[in-house]
N, C-alpha and C positions, 0 to 999 in steps of 0.2 A: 504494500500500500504506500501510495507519497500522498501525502497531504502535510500541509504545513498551518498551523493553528494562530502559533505566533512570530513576527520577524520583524522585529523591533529595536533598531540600534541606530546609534551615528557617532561619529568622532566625540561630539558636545554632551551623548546624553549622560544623564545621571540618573539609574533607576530606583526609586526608593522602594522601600520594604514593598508598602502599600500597593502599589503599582503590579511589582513583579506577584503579590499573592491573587491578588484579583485576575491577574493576566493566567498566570498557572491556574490554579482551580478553574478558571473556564476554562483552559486546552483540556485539561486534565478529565473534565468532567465529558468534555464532548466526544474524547478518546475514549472514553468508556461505552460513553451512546452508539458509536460509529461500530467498537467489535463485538456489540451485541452480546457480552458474556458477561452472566454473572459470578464469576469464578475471582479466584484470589487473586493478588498483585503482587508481586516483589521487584523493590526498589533496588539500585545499583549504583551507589554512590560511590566517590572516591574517597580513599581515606585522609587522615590527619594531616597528609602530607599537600594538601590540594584543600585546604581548610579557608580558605580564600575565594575559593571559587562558587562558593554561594550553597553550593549540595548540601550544607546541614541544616541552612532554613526552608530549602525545597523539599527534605526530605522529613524534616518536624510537618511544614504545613501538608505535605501528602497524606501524612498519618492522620491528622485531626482531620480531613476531609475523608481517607478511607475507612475507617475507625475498624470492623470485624471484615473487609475486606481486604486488609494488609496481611498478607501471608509471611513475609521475610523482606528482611534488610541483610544485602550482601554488599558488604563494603568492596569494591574493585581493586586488593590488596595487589593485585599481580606480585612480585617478588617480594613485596616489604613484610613487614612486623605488624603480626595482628595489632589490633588498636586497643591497649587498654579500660578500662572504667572510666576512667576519666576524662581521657580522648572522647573516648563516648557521649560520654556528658557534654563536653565544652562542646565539640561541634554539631551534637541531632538533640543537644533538648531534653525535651519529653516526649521523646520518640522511645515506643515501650521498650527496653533493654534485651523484653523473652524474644523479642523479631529479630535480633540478629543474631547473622550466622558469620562465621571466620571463613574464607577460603582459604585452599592449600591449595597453594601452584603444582605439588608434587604429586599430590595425593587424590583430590576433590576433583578428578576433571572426566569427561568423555570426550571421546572423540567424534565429531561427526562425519569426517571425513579428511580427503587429502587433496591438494593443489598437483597436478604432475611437475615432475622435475624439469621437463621441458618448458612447461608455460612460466616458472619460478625463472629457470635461467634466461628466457625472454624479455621478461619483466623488470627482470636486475640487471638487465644490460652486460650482458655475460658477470657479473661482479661475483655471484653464488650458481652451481648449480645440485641444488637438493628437491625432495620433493616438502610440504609443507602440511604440516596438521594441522584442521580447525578441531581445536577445544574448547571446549567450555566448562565452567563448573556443572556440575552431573544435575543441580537443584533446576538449572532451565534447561534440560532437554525435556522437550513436550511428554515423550512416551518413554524412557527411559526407566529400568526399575526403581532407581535413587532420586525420580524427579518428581517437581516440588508441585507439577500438575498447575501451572500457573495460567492465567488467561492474558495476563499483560505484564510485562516487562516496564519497567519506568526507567532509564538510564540518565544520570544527571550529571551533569562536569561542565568544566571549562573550557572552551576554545581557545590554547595558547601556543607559542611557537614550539615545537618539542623535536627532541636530536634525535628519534629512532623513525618516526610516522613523519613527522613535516610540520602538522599540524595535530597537537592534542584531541583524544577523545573522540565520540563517534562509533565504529567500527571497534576501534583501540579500547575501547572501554571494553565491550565485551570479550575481545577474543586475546587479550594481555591481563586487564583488567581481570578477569573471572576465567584466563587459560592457562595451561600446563607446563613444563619446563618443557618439553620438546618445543612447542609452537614458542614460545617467548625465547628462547636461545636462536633458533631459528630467522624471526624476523629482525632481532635485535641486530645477528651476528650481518644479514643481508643491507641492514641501512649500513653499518658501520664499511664492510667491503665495498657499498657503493660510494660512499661519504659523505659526513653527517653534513660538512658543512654548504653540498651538492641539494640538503634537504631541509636541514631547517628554516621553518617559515615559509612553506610551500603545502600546498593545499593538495597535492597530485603530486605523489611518490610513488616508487616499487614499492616501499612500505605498505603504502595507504591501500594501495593496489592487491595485495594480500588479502587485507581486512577486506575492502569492498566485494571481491570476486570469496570471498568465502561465505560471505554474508549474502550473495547471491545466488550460489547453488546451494549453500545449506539452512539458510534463514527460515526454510519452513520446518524445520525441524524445534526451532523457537519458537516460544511466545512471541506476538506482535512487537515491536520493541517501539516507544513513545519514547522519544529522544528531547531529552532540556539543557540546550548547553546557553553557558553566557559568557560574556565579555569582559573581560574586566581589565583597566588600566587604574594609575595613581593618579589621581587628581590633581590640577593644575594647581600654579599657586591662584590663581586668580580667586581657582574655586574649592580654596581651602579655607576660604574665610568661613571664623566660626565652626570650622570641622578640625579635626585633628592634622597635626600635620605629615603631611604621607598618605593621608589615607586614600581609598581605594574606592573607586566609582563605576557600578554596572554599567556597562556603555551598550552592551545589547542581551538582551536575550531572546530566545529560539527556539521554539518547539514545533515538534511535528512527527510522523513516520515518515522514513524513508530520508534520502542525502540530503533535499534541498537547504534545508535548516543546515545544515554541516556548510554547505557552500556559503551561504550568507554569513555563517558565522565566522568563517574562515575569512572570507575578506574583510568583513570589519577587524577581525582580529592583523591583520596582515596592514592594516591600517594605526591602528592602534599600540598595538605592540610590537611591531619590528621597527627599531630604530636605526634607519641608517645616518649616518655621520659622515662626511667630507673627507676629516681627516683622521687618520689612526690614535689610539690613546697608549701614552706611554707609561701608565703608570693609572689600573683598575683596584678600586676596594671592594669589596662585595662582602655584604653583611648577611650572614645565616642566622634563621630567626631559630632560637632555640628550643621553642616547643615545635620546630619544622625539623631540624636537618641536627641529627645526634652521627649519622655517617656520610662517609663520603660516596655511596651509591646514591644518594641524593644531595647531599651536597655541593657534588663537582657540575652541578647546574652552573652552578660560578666558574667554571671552565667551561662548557658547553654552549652558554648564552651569549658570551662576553669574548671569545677567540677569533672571531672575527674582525675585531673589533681592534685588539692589542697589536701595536707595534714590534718589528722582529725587535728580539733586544728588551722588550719592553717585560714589565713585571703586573703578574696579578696577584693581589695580595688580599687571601680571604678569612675573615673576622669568624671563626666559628667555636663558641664558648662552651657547646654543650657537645663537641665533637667526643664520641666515646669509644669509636670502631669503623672499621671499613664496609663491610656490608652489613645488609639487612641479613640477611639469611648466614649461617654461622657456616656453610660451607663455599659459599662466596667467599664469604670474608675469609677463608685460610687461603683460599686461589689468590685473591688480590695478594696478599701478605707472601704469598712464594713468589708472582711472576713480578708486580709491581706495575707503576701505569709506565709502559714503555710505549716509543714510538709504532705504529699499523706493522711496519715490515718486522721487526723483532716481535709481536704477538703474536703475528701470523703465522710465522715461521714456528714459535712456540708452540699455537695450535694445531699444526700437525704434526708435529713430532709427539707434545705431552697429551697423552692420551686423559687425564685428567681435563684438563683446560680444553680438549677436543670436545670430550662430552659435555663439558658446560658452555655454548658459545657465549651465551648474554652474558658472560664474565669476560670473555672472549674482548667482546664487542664494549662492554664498558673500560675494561683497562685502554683501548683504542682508543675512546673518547675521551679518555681523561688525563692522556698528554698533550702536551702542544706541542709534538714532535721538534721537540728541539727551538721552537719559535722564541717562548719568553720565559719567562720566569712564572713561576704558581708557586708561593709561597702561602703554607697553611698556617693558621695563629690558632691554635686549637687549645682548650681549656685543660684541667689539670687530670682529663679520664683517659686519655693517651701521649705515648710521649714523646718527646721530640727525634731520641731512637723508631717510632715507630712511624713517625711520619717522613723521616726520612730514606726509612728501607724501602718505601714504596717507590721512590723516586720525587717526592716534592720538596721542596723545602722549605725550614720550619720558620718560625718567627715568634717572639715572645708576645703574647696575646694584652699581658696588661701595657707595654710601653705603644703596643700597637693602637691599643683602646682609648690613649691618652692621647696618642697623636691624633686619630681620626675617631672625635666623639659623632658619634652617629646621631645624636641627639641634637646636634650644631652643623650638621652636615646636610646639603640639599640634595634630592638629584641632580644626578649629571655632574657638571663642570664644578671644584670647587679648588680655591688656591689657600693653600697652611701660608700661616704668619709669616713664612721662613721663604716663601718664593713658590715654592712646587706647586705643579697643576695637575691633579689627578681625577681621575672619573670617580665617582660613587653611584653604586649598584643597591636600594637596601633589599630590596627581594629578586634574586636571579629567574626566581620561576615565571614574574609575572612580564615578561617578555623576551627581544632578540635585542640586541647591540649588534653594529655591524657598519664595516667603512663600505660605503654603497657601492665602490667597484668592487668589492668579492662577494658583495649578496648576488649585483647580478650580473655577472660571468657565467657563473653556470646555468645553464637552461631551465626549466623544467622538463621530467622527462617524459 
């Protein structure tokens, strides 16, 4: 089905609470009328880490409008760390606690099928050739023995620029979101051999390309899926008056079934969030917000967002206070801690040889992303739960967090361009997730593909 309910953005807007619940409950409700079922619902939100992007008030007000029609809350965990109690809390509310469920990427998933290894190699522009699982958590296959018998699928997230897909969410939600280590090593390992920076902030990737054609031949094996994504940038100064400073303004949101919603929100977002710049920055801070990014499988966003952006020569230097370990998943984390983030050609090389690192790609494809092949400097200023031995076996280097915190109070600091007492002109970053940096000849040199 395509139909689209809501498509409501622009550079200028500001969505307020009000707005966005009246706009949702009527998509929401008419989604219901349109597939004609009265069967349960389960919602598909992003976790803790994506706490910005609006899915914990969508997914409170879902609840208070579906009341014994809410079947389950599957938070879209894909590799990270189930969410606590209180993660819980801070981001869904009163949204009842018995509705959620934890996925396992290892464990929790079916299959519903496979992409051939030919149309994979096609797709990646000779970059991978394998064939490709669609998975999902076992709770939304329609007829499956482990399934949750659902009539509608609600999938909620953000539209932002992201290093493995192009463009966050969508597709990505479900089949990384709520998919298994085969399919997530897999598509990870294919953006990385094609190249991230070929991809981020692009709406139309081999990535994207994946998700869509899976979602195409095996989508009826799913619930309906009602898709809510929004937009989200920082607020000008203009229009921080009276609001906090920094903070964050829904510039669109988006519902519907089927892509169109994904398209619209993509280019606002491609609007809004990718910033390109004239000239190179020699010298990036990027601050990790500490109930966000405790590792650096999520924290090297601040390398991800921001490398196009950085002068050869030039240094990133990132503020992360609550830094306590390298991956999410505690087998990750020992791959990182052996191979280290090395340059694409020493990973690669690594990945066929260590059969370890072979069967894991998306560790693969992360260590990948999380060099600057020799380009700058990525110095981490990380708090007292990892040590400066440990952040330098990986390959980064280290930096003292409190002299760092002193030089650049973040609290005195604006986005973008800001000059220390002392001369120096350096960029500040305070959330890497909530868009792209980028000196406009390397955003677009490369095509889309």
């Amino acid at each position: 089905m395509e139909k689209t309910y809501v498509a409501l953005g622009g550079a200028g807007k500001d969505l307020s609470n009000q707005e966005m619940e009246e706009l949702f409950c009527d998509a929401l409700s008419r989604a219901l009328a349109d597939i004609n079922d009265a069967g349960k619902v389960i919602i598909l939100p992003p976790d803790i880490t994506r706490f910005h992007s609006r899915a914990g008030f969508f997914t409170e007000t879902a609840s208070g409008l579906l009341k014994d029609k809410l079947g389950a809350v599957l938070p879209a965990l894909g590799t990270h760390m189930a969410m606590s109690g209180s993660e819980l809390a801070r981001m869904f509310g009163s949204t009842p606690k018995d509705k959620f469920r934890i996925h396992n990427w290892r464990n929790d998933i079916t299959e519903l099928g496979r992409l051939e290894a030919d149309w994979v190699e096609k797709t990646s522009q000779g970059a991978v050739r394998y064939d490709w699982p669609v998975q999902v958590n076992k709770l939304l296959r329609r007829d499956g023995p482990d399934s949750g018998n659902f009539s509608l699928a609600v999938s909620i997230g953000q539209v932002v620029p992201h290093e493995v897909a192009g463009m966050a969410n969508h597709a990505k939600n479900i089949f990384v979101g709520t998919g298994g280590k085969e399919a997530i090593d897999k598509s990870h390992f294919a953006g990385a051999a094609y190249g991230m920076e070929r991809i981020m902030g692009r709406a139309d990737t081999p990535v994207r390309a994946l998700f869509d054609e899976g979602l195409r031949r095996f989508g009826n094996e799913l619930p309906p899926i009602l898709w809510v994504l929004t937009v989200i940038a920082a607020r000008t100064e203009s229009e921080t008056a009276g609001k906090e400073r920094g903070s964050l303004a829904v510039r669109g949101l988006f519902i519907g079934f089927g892509r169109e919603c994904f398209e619209k929100a993509s280019l606002l977002a491609r609007e809004v969030n990718v910033n390109l710049m004239e000239e190179p920055v020699n010298k990036a801070v990027v601050f990790l917000e500490p109930e966000e990014y405790r590792t650096t499988w999520l924290g090297n966003k601040a390398v991800y967002r921001t490398r196009m952006v950085i002068a050869d020569g030039g240094e990133l230097l990132i503020l992360a206070p609550a830094l306590e370990r390298f991956g999410e998943d505690i087998n990750i984390d020992a791959l990182i801690r052996k191979h280290g983030y090395r340059p694409a050609k020493e990973i690669l090389a690594k990945a066929a040889s260590d059969s370890e690192l072979g069967g894991n790609l998306s560790a693969a494809a992360h260590l990948i992303h999380g060099s600057s092949e020799g380009r700058f400097t990525i110095r981490y200023c990380p708090g007292e739960k990892i040590s400066r031995q440990e952040i330098e076996s990986v390959g980064f280097q280290w930096g003292n967090l409190k002299e760092a915190q002193e030089r650049y109070n973040i609290k005195e600091l604006s986005p973008g361009w800001n000059t220390h007492a002392d001369g120096e002109k350096f960029f500040f970053v305070p959330n890497p997730a909530l868009g792209l940096w980028a000196e406009k000849k390397k955003f677009q040199t490369p095509a889309n593909p």
